[in-house]
N, C-alpha and C positions, 0 to 999 in steps of 0.2 A: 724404287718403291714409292708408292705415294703417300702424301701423309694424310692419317687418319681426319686429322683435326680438317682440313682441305676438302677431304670426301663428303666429311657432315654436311660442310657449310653449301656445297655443290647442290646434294640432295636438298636440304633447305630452301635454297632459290629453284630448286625446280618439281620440291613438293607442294602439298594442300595448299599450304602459306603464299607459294605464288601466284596459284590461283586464286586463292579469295584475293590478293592485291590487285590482280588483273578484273575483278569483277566490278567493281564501282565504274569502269570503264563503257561498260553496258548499259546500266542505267543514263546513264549522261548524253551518250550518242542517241538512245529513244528519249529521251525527253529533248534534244536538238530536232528530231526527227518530228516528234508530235508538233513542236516550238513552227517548225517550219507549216508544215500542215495547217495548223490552226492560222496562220499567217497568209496563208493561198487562199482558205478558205472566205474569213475574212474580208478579202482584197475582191472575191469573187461572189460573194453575196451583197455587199454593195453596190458594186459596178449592177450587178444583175436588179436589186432592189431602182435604183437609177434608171433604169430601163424600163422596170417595168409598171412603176409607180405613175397615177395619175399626173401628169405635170400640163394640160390641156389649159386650164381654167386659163379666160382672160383675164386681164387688170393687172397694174403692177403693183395691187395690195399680195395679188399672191407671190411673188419675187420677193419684194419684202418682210413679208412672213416666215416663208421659208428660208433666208440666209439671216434673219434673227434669230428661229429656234435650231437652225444648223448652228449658228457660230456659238451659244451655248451649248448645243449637245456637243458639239468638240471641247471645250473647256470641260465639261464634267466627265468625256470618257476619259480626259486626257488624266485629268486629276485622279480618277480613279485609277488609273495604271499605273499613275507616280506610287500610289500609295500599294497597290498591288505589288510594283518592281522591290521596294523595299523588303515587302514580306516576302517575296519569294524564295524558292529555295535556289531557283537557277534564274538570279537575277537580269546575267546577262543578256539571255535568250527571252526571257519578259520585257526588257527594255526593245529589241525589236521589233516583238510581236506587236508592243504598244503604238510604237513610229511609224508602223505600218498602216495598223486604224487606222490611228490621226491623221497619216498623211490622206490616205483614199478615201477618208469621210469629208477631209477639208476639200480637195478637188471634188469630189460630187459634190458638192455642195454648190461648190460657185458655176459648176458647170449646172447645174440645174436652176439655178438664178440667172445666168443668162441665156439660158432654153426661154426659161416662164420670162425674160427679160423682150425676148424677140417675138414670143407669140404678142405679148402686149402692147408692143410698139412696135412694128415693121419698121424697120431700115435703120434701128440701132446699130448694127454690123453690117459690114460693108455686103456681106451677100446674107440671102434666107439661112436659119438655123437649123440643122436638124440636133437631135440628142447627141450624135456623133459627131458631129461638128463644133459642139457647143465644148463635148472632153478633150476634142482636140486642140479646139482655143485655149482654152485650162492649161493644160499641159502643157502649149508654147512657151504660156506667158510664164508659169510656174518655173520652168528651165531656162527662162528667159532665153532664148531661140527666137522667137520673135520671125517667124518667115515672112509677116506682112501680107499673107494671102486673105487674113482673115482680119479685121480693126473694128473698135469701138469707133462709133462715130457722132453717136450720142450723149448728150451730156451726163446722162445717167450709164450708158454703159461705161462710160470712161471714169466716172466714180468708182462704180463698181470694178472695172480692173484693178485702177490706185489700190481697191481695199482687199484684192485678190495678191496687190505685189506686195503689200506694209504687211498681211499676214505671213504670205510666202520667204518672208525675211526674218518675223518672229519665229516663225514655227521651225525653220533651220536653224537660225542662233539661238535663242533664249530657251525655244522648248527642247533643242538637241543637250545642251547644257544641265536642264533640269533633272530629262531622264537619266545623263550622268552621273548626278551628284545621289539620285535615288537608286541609279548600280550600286555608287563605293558605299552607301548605307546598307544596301541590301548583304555585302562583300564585308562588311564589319560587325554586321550581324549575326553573322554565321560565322568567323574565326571569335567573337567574344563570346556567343553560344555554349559551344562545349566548356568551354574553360569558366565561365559562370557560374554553373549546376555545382560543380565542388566548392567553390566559395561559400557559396550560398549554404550548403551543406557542411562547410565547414563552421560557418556562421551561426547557423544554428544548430550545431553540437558542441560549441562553447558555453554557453547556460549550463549547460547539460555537466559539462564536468566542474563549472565552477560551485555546481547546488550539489555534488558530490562529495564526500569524506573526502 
């Protein structure tokens, strides 16, 4: 015979009640899903914006300009994703999407600085530049792979890598770290959330019984 008590609990795990447990599981995998998407997309309208953006102009004021207001627009999206990841609900999946920006904003960038680098000056790099040549130097040097087929050979393009490897070593330690610390914020926000709202309501229903008889 089975026991009664055994059959309920049975039913139970495999009634209403399991289902709604199993449903928070759905939302979490489309918001990974959207997380990811927004992240491609992202990754794919700058590379495309890079591409298809004037970068002609002679003069190495415009090299300069543009890896001025690049290395600021990357500090302030970046800042605004720290502050973003925090308030999120799915911190962890914000903290990716953020690194991904940054990282593909900070390579076009420098990869368009030594584009507008080479039109300015022939024979900074060891061969002509093209756009596609210039992200593939990016990239070498960013992975530090280094194949040698492509070199700075200019006094200024060889700055400009320096400033391409001293960020490439901030933006993987200090800003990997940062987006961290703005997860376990985002991750302590949300387990002191719920349990807050009753405090808080409990706090203010003590008045309330002490001005009572």
């Amino acid at each position: 015979m089975s026991d009664p008590s055994t059959a309920r609990t049975d039913r139970a795990r495999s009634g209403p009640d399991a289902h709604r447990r199993r449903l928070p599981l759905r939302p979490r995998r489309w918001a990974a899903v959207v997380a990811v998407a927004r992240t491609v997309l992202i990754a794919v309208g700058l590379v495309t914006a890079y591409y298809l953006l004037p970068l002609d102009e002679r003069g190495t004021a415009g090299a300069s300009v543009l890896l001025v207001c690049g290395l600021v627009a990357v500090l302030l999206v970046f800042g605004w994703e720290v502050r973003a990841i925090a308030r999120s609900s799915h911190p962890r999946l914000k903290a990716v999407e953020a690194l991904a920006a940054t990282l593909v904003l900070f390579l076009v960038l420098f990869a368009g600085a030594y584009y507008l680098l080479d039109r300015s000056a022939p024979g900074s790099f060891s061969e002509p530049m093209t756009r596609t040549d210039a992200l593939y130097f990016t990239l070498t040097t960013f992975s530090t792979v280094g194949y040698g087929d492509i070199t700075a050979r200019s006094q200024t393009g060889r700055v400009l890598t320096m400033l391409q490897m001293a960020g490439g070593l901030l933006l993987v330690g200090v800003a990997a770290r940062v987006l961290a610390s703005a997860v376990q914020a985002g991750l302590r926000r949300q387990r002191q959330g719920p349990s807050a709202e009753p405090r808080s309501g409990t706090d203010a229903g003590a008045p309330d019984r002490e001005a009572g008889p």
